[in-house]
N, C-alpha and C positions, 0 to 999 in steps of 0.2 A: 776293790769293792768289798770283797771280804775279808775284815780284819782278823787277826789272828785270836785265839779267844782260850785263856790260861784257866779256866774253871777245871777243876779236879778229876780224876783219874774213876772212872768207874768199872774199873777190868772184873773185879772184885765181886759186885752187886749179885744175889743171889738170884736164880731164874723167879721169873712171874708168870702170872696169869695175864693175859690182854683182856682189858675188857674197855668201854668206849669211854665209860665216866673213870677210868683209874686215872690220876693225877699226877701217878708214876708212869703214864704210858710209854713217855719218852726215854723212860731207862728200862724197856721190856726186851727182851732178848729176841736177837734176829731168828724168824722160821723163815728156812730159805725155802724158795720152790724145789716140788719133789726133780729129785735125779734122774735123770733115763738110766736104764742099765748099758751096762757098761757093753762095748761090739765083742764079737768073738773073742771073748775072754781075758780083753784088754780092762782089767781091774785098774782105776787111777784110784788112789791115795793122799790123803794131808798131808804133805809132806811137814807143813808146817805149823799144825795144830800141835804140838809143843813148844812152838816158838811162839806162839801167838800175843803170850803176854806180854812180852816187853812192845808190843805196840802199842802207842797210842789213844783211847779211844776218844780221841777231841770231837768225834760227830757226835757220838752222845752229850759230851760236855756243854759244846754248844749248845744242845738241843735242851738240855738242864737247863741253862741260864735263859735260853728266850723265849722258853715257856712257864720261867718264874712269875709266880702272881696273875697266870692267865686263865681262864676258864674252860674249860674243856665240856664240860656237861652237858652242852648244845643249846646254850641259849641264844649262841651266835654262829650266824653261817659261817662253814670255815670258808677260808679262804684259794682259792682255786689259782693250781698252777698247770701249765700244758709241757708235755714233757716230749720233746719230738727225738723219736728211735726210731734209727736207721738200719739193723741189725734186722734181716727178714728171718734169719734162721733163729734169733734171738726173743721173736716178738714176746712169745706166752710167759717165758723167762721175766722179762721188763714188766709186761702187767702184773704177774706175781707179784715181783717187790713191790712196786706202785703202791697195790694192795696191803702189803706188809708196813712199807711206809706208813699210809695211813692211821691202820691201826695201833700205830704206835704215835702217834698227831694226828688225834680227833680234829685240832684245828685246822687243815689242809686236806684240799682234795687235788688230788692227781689225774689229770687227763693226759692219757697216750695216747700220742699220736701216729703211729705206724706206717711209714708210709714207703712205694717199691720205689721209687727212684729219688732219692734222699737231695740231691745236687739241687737238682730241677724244680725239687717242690720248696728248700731252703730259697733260692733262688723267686720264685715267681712270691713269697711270704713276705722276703724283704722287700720287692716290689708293691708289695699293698702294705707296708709298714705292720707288719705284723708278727714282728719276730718272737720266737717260743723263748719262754722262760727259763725252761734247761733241757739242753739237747745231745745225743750221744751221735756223735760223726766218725769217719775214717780220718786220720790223718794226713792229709795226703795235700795234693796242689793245693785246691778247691779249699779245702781248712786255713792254709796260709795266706790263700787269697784274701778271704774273709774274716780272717785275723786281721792281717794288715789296716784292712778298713775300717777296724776301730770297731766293728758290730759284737765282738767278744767282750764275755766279762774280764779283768787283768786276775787271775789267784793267786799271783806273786804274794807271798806271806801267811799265805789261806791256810788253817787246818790241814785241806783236804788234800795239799800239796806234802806234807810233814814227812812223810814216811816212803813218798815215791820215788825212784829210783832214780839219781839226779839224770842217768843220760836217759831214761824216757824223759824227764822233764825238759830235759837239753834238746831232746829230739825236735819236739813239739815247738818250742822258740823258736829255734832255726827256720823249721817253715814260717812264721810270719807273726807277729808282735803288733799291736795297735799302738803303742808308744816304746820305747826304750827302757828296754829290763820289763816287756812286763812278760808273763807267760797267759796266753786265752786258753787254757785247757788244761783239763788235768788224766793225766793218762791210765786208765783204765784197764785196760788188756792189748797186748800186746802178739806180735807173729814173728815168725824169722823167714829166712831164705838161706837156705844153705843146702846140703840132699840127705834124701832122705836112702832108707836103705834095708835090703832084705837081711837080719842078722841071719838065718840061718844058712842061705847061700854063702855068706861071706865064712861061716865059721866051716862049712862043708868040703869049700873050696881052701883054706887058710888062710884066706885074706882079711891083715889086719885092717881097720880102719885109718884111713890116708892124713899123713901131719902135715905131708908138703904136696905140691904141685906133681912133682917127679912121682908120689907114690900114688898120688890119685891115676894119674895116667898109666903107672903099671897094673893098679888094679885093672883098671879099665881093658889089656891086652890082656893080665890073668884069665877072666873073662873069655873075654873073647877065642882066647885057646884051649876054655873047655868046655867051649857050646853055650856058653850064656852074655846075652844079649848086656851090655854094661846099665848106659844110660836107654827108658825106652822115652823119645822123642814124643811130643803134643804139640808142631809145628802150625797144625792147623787153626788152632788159637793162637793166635800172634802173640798176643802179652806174655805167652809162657816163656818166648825166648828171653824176656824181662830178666826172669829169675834167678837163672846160674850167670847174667851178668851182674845183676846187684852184688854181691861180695865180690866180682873179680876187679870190678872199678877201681873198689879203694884201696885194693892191696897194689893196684899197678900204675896210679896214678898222683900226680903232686896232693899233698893236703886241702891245698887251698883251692883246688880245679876250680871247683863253682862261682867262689870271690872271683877269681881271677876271668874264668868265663863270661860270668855277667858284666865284667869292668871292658871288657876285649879285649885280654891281656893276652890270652891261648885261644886256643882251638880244639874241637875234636880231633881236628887231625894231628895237630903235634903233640896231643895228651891219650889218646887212645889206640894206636894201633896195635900196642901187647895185650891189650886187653880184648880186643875185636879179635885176634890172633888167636888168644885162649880160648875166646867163645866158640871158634869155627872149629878147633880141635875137638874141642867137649863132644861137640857131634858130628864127628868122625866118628864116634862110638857108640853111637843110636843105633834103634834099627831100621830095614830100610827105609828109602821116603819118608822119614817122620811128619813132612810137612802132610802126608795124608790122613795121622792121626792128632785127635782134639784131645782137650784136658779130659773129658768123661771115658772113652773109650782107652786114654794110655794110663790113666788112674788105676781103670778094670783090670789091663792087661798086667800092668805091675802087683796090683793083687793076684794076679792068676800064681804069681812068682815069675811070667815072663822077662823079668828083669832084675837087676840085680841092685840096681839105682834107678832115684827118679829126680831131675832137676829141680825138684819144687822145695817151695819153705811147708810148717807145721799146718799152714791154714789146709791143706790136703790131704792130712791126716784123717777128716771123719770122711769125706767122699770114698778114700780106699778101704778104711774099715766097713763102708756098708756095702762093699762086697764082700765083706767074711775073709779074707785074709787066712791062710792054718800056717800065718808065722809071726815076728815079732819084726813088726816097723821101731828101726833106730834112725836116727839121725847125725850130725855133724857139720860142723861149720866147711865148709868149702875154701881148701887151701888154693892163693893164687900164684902164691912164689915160692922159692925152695928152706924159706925161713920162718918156723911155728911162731917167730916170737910176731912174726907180723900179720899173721892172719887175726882177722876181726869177723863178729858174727853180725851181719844185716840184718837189723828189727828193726821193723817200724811200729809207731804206736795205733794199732788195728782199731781198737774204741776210747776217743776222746769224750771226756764229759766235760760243755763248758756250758756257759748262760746268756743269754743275753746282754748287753752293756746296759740299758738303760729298763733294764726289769722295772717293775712296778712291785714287786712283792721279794725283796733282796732276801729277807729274813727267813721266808721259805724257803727260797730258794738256797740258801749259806745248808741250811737244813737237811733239804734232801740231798744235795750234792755230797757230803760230807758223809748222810748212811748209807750210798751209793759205795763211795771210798773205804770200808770199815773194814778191815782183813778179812772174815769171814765171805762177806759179800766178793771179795776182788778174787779171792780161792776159788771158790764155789764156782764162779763164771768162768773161772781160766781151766780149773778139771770137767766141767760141762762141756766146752767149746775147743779142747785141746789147745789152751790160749796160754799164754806168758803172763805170771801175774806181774803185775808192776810194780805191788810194793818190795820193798827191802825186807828182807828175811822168810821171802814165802819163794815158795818154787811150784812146779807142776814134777811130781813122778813119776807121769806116761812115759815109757819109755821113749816113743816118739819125740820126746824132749830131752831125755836128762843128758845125753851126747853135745846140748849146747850150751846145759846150764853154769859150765864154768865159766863159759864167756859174758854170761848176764852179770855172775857174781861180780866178776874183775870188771865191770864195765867198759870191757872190750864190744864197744857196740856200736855202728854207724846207721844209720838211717837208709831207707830206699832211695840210690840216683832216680828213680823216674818220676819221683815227689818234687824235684827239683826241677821238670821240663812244664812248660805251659801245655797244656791238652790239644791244642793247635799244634804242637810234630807229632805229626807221625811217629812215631817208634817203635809203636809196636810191627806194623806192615813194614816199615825199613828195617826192621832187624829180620824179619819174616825174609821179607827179598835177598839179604845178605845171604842168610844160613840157606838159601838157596842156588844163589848165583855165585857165592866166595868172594865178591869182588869189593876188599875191604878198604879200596881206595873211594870207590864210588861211594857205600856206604857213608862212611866219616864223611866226605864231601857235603853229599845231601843232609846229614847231620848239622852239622855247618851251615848251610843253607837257609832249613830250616828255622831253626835257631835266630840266625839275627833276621830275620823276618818280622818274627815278632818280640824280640827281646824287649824293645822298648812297653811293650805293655807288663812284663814281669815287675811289681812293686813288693815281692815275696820273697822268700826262699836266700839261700846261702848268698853272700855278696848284697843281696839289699834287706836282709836284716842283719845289725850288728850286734851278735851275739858268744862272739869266740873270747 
């Protein structure tokens, strides 16, 4: 849908002034919305405003060529695109740019859409045919599902695709494709799963940072034999058990689990028991009953310094800073086996931006997608949100990050297992039940269960897209 577009390089162009009749407005330089300041003295950083120019800037280029020979002046109504954001913590961020958008294309207006339960309301839209012209989603089931059905734009060849980091763009495929080779999104910002962790405890106590499975579990007894709690548990929210299994899956399990899963070639039970093993270990070293505390309250406690790890990815990094934290949140990929060279970092693509299939206004829409994508803009939102940028050669400097930024570089990176299950199993309560009851036979069983239950409506995801 949108062709790739070789108009020239404008890295170079000297700052302007915006104003509505300038002619130049489309090469005016991005004002991002103002920063919050930063939490207890967790300063973030460009890491990659030196590297910035060998990007790119094909969205302005575009934006050159398709508003060659056009009038800006207002003698004609611009043309109105609806732009549906899913991001609640994000909302006033998105209007900003919208805004900024504009003012740099007099000829488009931007309507956001903001809405709290993003599924539901994409869902009941499609049902009145009324799908949004460009929209920012979660990557997740639900994205593949509706990839698959063809309702995405394809950006396969797009500009805005050029610079993104191919296993986010890999990522995104794999859940779900409207035709073969195409990609319906372009990824945006990004999270991980791995743990996060109190540097100053760990440097107090000499506890280096864990490369294998064997050292995470000795930290974890270090710990524990000098009065400090390792992992602190958030049982009470079931999805959190999610989390420290996402990277243990793929280091303990065949490549191909999913193909092979979706075909009935395996099983949960004869592909996961090491892994259902390691998760039950993990919390052995909670503190007590974790299933009585939730994500808010073990967030808190882990800022108190109550613990010394917390099972979660980056996306939990602003919750525990707005407790005030008086230390430095680090992070690390979560080793599953006794060999660094096979540990992988779990990210998924947190904000996809794709469009419509059958838009009525392609040209804005190539437009704004593209100054959505523009380094500047994908920086700015991943040190705001403590987010993963996604293009090639930018990073995030929070420290909270930079412990997994090797893994991004080397595109050591797998996607989330629970993007792969239909929202019909349970998982999150039967892992809840597991890490309560131990009984990893019944576990995997009902896993199983579950599963071909409703496997036959899966048209998504690893095994029924072919993407390897």
């Amino acid at each position: 849908m949108f062709p790739h577009d070789s108009t020239g390089d404008h890295r170079g162009s000297p700052p302007r002034v915006a104003t509505a009749g300038d002619p130049h407005a489309h090469q005016l330089p991005l004002l991002l919305p103002p920063r919050r300041p930063a939490v207890s003295g967790h300063e973030v950083t460009a890491s990659a405003a030196g590297r910035r120019s060998p990007l790119r800037r094909t969205g302005l280029a575009a934006c050159a060529l398709l508003l060659t020979g056009c009038s800006v002046g207002g003698a004609q109504e611009p043309t109105t695109i609806t732009f549906f954001q899913f991001k609640g913590e994000a909302v006033a961020y998105f209007e900003d740019l919208a805004r900024q958008f504009e003012a740099q294309n007099p000829d488009v207006r931007v309507v956001v859409d903001n809405v709290p339960d993003p599924e539901t309301a994409l869902r009941t839209r499609l049902v009145k045919e009324d799908m949004p012209d460009v929209l920012t989603l979660n990557a997740n089931g639900t994205f593949g599902e509706l990839a698959s059905a063809g309702v995405f734009a394809d950006f396969a060849g797009s500009p805005a695709l050029e610079d993104v980091n191919p296993a986010y763009a890999q990522i995104v495929q794999e859940l779900g494709a409207g035709t073969e080779g195409a990609v319906n999104g372009v990824p945006f910002a990004a999270n991980a799963a791995g743990v996060l962790y109190n540097e100053e405890l760990f440097a107090e106590h000499g506890v280096a940072v864990p490369q294998t499975w064997d050292e995470l579990i000795a930290a974890a007894r270090t710990f524990e034999d000098r009065g400090v709690t390792p992992f602190y548990g958030t049982l009470a929210d079931a999805w959190t058990g999610q989390a420290p299994l996402a990277p243990i899956v793929p280091q303990t399990t065949s490549e191909d689990f999913w193909e092979q899963r979706f075909a009935g070639g395996t099983t949960f039970q004869e592909e996961w028991p090491e892994a259902a093993g390691k998760l039950a270990e993990l919390f052995e070293h909670t503190q007590p009953d974790p299933v009585a505390t939730g994500y808010e309250d073990g967030t808190a406690a882990f800022a108190r310094g109550e613990s010394a790890m917390l099972l979660l990815g980056n996306y939990a990094v602003p919750q525990i800073r707005s407790f005030e934290p008086d230390f430095t949140i680090g992070s690390f990929a979560l080793p599953a086996t006794n060999d660094p060279a096979q540990t992988v970092l779990v990210s998924g693509v947190d904000v996809v931006i794709t469009a419509g299939a059958d838009t009525e206004h392609p040209e804005e829409v190539q437009r704004f997608v593209e100054f959505l994508m523009q380094p500047e803009v994908v920086q700015d939102y991943a040190e705001e949100q403590t987010a993963v940028p996604t293009l090639e050669g930018l990073s995030n400097d929070d420290p909270a990050l930079t412990g997994i930024q090797s893994y991004i570089d080397q595109e050591r990176i797998v996607g989330f297992f629970d993007h792969q299950f239909i929202p019909a199993v349970p998982l999150g309560p039967l892992l809840q039940q597991y890490l309560i009851d131990g009984d990893r036979e019944a576990f995997l069983a009902a896993l199983d269960e579950s599963w071909d239950e409703v496997a036959t409506r899966r048209s998504w995801g690893l095994g029924a897209v072919e993407s390897r």
